[in-house]
N, C-alpha and C positions, 0 to 999 in steps of 0.2 A: 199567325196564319190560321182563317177559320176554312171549313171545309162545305161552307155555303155550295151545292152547284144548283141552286135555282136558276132557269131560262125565264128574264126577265124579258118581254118587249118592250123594243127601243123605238122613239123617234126623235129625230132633229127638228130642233125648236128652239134657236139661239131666238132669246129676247134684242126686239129693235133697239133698246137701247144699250145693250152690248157693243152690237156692230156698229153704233153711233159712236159709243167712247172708242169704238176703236179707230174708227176714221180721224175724229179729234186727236187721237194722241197721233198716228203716223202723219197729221196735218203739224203735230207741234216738237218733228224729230230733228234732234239738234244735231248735225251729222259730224263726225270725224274728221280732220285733216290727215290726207294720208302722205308715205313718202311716194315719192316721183318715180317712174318703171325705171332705173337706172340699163344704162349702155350696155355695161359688165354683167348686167344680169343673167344667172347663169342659164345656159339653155335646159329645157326638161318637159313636164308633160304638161303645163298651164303655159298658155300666153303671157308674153310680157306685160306685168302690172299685177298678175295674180300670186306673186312671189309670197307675199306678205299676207296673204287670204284675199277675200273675196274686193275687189277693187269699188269704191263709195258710189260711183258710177252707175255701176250695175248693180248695185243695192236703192239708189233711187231710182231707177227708172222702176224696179220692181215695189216701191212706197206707194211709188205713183201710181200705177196699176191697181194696188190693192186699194186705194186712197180715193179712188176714182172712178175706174171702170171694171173693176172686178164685181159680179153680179153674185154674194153668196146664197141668196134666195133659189137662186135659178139650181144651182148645185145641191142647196138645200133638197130641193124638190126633186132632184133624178136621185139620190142617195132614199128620199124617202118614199121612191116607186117602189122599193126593194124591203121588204121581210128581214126586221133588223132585231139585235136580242143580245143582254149582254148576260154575264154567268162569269163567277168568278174561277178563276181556275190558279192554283199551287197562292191562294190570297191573292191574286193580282183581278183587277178586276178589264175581262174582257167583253170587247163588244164586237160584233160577227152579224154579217150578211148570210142567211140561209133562206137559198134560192132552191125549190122544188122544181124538178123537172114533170111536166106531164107522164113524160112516159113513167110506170111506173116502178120497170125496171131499170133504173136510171143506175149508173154506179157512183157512187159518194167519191166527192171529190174535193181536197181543199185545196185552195190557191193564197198563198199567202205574199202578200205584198215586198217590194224590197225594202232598203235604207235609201235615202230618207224618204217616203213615198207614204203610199196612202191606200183603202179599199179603191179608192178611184178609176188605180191601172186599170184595173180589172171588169169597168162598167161595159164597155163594148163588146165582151167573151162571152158575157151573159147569157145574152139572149141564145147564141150558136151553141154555148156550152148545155144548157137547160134544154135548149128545146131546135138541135137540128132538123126537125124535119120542115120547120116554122120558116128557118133562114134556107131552102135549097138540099138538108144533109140527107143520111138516115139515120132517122131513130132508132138505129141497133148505138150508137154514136153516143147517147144522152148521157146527161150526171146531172145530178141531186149536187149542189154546190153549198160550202161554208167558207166564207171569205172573213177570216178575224183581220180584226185591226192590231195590227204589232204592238204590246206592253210598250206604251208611253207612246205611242201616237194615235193620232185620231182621237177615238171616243172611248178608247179602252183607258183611258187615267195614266196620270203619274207611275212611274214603278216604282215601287215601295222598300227594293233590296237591291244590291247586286247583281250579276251574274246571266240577266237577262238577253244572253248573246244568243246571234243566230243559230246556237246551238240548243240551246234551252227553249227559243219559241217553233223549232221543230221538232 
């Protein structure tokens, strides 16, 4: 564990031929047979078929989407409207949205993503959060925002230890 806290800036900039092999491979996914939703299945908080995990079904229709009509340029490009920056913290390396609010006394505020989710949730709070007076509020209302990406998702890397439970990334 090194004790690096350099604030690096960040941008997204996945190379075309990344997202090409990735098309290709979810073009060349050999899919699993699964068993049948049975009768006797016992009732609980998933639909029947979901006994056994996620049913093949609803795993291609989501290939498809991504295989297809999922546009990652477009998402690229609202992710990289935003003031991005990674910095290691306890060795893990994180990466975090830091959004200034005009105002200047804004109060600092972090929003951290759920499981399994993404800095994503949080694109639409932005602009209300940073800068209420922009969207209808009052600017007594503002924050200064840092939205990190949870250890092992998004752009923050692999986790490199244990223990990294939502008690550790709060």
């Amino acid at each position: 564990m090194t004790n690096d806290s350099t604030i690096a800036p960040f941008r997204i900039d996945v190379p075309q031929a990344d997202l090409d092999d990735l098309q290709q491979r979810l073009a060349w996914t050999r899919w699993a047979e699964e068993l049948p939703a049975g009768e006797s299945a016992p009732a609980g908080p998933v639909p029947p078929g979901w006994e056994y995990g996620v049913p093949v079904g609803y795993v291609k229709q989501l290939v498809e989407r991504w295989r297809t009509s999922y546009d990652w340029r477009a998402w690229e490009a609202k992710l990289n409207a935003y003031p991005q920056f990674t910095t290691e913290i306890d060795g893990q390396n994180i990466h975090f949205l830091h959004v200034r609010s005009p105002e200047p006394d804004a109060t600092p505020l972090i929003l951290t993503h759920g499981w399994p989710t993404s800095v994503v949730e949080w694109l639409d709070v932005i602009g209300p959060l940073t800068d209420p007076q922009g969207h209808g509020g009052d600017p007594a209302g503002a924050f200064h925002l840092v939205i990190p990406s949870v250890p092992g998702f998004g752009f923050s890397g692999p986790t490199r230890e244990r223990g990294w439970d939502r008690y550790r990334v709060a």
